[in-house]
N, C-alpha and C positions, 0 to 999 in steps of 0.2 A: 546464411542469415539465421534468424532468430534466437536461441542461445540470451544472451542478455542484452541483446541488441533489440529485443522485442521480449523482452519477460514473461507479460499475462498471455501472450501468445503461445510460446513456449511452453510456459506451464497446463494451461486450459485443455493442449495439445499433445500431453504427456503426462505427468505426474499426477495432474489433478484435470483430467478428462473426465473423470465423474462427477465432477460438479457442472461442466459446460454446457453451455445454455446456446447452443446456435450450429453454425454450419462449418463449411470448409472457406469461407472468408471471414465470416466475423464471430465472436465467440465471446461470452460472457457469464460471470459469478451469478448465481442464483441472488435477487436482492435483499434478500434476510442477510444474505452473507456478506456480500459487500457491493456497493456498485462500481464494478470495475470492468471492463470492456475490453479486447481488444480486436483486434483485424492482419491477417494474413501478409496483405501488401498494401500499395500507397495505389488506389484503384475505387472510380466512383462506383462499382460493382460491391466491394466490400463497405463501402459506407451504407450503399442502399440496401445491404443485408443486415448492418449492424440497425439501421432504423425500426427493425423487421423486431428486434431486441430489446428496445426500449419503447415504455407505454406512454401515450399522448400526453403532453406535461412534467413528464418527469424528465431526468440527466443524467448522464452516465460518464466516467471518467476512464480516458484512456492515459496510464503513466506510461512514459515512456515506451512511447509508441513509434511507430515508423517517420522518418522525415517527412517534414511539406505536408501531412496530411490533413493541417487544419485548411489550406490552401482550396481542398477538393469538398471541402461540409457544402450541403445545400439541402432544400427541403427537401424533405420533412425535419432535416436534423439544422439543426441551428447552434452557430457557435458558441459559448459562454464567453470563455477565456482559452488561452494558452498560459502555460509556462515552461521555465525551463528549467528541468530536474537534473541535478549533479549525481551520479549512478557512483556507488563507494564499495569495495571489495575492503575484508579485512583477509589479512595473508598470517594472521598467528592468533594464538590464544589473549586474552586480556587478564592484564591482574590489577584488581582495586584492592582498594585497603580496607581490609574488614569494619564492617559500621554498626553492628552489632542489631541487622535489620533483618527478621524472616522475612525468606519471599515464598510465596504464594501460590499456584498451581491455580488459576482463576478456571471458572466453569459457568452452569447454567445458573448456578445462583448469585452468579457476580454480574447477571447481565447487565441489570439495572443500573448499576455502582458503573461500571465502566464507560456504558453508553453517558451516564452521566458528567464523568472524566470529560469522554470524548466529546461531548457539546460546549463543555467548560475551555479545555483547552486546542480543539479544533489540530489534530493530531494527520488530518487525510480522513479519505473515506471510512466511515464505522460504523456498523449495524449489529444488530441485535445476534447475531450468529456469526461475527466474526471470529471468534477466540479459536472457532472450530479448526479455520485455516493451519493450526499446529500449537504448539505449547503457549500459555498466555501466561504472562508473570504480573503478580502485582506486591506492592509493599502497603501495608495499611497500621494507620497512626489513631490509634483508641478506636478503631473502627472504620476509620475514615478512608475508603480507597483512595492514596497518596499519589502512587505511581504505577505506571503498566505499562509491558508491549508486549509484543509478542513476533509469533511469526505469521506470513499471508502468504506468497508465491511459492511454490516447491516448484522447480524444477531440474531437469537433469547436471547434478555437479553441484546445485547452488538449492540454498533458501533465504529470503526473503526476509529480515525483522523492521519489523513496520509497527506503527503507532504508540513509539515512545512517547510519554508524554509526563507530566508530573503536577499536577493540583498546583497555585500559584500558592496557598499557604505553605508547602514544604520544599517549595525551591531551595536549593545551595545546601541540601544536604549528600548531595551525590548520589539521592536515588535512580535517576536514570544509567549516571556508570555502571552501577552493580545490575540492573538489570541487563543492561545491553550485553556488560562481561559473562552472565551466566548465559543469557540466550549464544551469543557468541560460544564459548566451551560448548554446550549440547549441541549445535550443528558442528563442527567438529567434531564429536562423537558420534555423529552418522557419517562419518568420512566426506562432508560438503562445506564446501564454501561460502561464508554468510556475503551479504550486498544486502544495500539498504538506497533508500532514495530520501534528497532532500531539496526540496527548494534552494535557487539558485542565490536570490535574495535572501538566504534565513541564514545569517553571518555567523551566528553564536552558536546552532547545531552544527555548522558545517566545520567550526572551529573544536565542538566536543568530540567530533567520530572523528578527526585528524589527530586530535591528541592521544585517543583511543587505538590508534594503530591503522585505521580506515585509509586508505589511498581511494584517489576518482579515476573511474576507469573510463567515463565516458558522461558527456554531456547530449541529454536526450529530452525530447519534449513532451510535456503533457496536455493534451487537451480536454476540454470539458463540453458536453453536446446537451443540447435538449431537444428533444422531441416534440415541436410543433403542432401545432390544430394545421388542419385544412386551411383554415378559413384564412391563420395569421401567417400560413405558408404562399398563399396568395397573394396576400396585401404584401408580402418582403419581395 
């Protein structure tokens, strides 16, 4: 198990054990960086540790997490939603067509601009210390951050490119291919395998990383938890 059958597990677990916030069932991103979660195995032991992780009111997201485990939520932790995520490996290099677009190197002074993106166009989880996860790429139009993503999960063999997104004024200029294609080439130059995750229902991205060379390796669930009061753990 785990490998990309359980990603933020894997990683939290390895690669990026310095950032992990929990124990030997549940484990999670520091929440400046992202609210990302995950759990060891499919066990109300690991849920009641993962509650242990997140603060009264707030939620936490687990992608592509272990089977059934929205099955096992109970108080304290309370379900949101489920979905289900299409898991996509790319197995070669990507070539777009030069667009005559600098990209960017994003940092602490792009926080704002990006988190901005991110509430714009609702990309997955994004906090104010994401970018840190690994290289963050943006394209910017008279100033305007246009486009971004970057990378989030490292783990063993593989990294992670997460929160493509593009401002809706610069759509259908192909900023998101030439991101994707550069972040793509540099994991490759760390001799690793890029994967990316997309809504199952999101027709038009799932349609751009196909044409992009992406294959689905695997169909995986994501759940979303909130953290309860006492009081409304009760009344459920």
């Amino acid at each position: 198990m785990y490998g990309l059958d359980n990603p933020a597990w894997s990683a939290l677990s390895s690669l990026q054990t310095h950032l992990a916030v929990g124990g030997e069932l549940a484990r999670r991103y520091p929440n400046h960086v992202t609210p990302i979660a995950a759990v060891s195995r499919r066990d109300i032991s690991a849920l009641d540790e993962l509650a242990t992780l997140v603060a009264e009111g707030d939620w936490i997201s687990l992608p592509a997490t272990v089977d059934d485990l929205a099955s096992l939520v109970q108080p304290p932790l309370k379900l949101q939603f489920t979905k289900d995520l299409v898991q996509m490996v790319c197995s070669q290099r990507i070539s777009v067509p030069a667009r005559g677009v600098e990209l960017h190197v994003l940092s602490e002074s792009d926080s704002a601009d990006m988190m901005a993106l991110a509430d714009l166009t609702h990309p997955g989880p994004f906090r104010s210390h994401t970018f840190t996860l690994g290289t963050f790429l943006g394209i910017r139009v008279d100033g305007t951050l246009a486009a971004m993503g970057g990378q989030r999960m490292h783990l063993p063999g593989h990294r992670e490119i997460s929160a493509i997104c593009t401002h809706p004024d610069f759509r259908g200029q192909g900023y998101a291919r030439t991101i994707v294609a550069r972040l793509v080439g540099a994991i490759f130059d760390e001799g690793l395998t890029p994967f990316l995750h997309v809504e199952a229902q999101n027709a038009a991205a799932l349609a751009l990383y196909r044409d992009l060379g992406f294959i689905e390796r695997a169909r995986l669930p994501l759940i979303v938890v909130e953290r309860t009061g006492l009081n409304e753990s009760v009344r459920s």
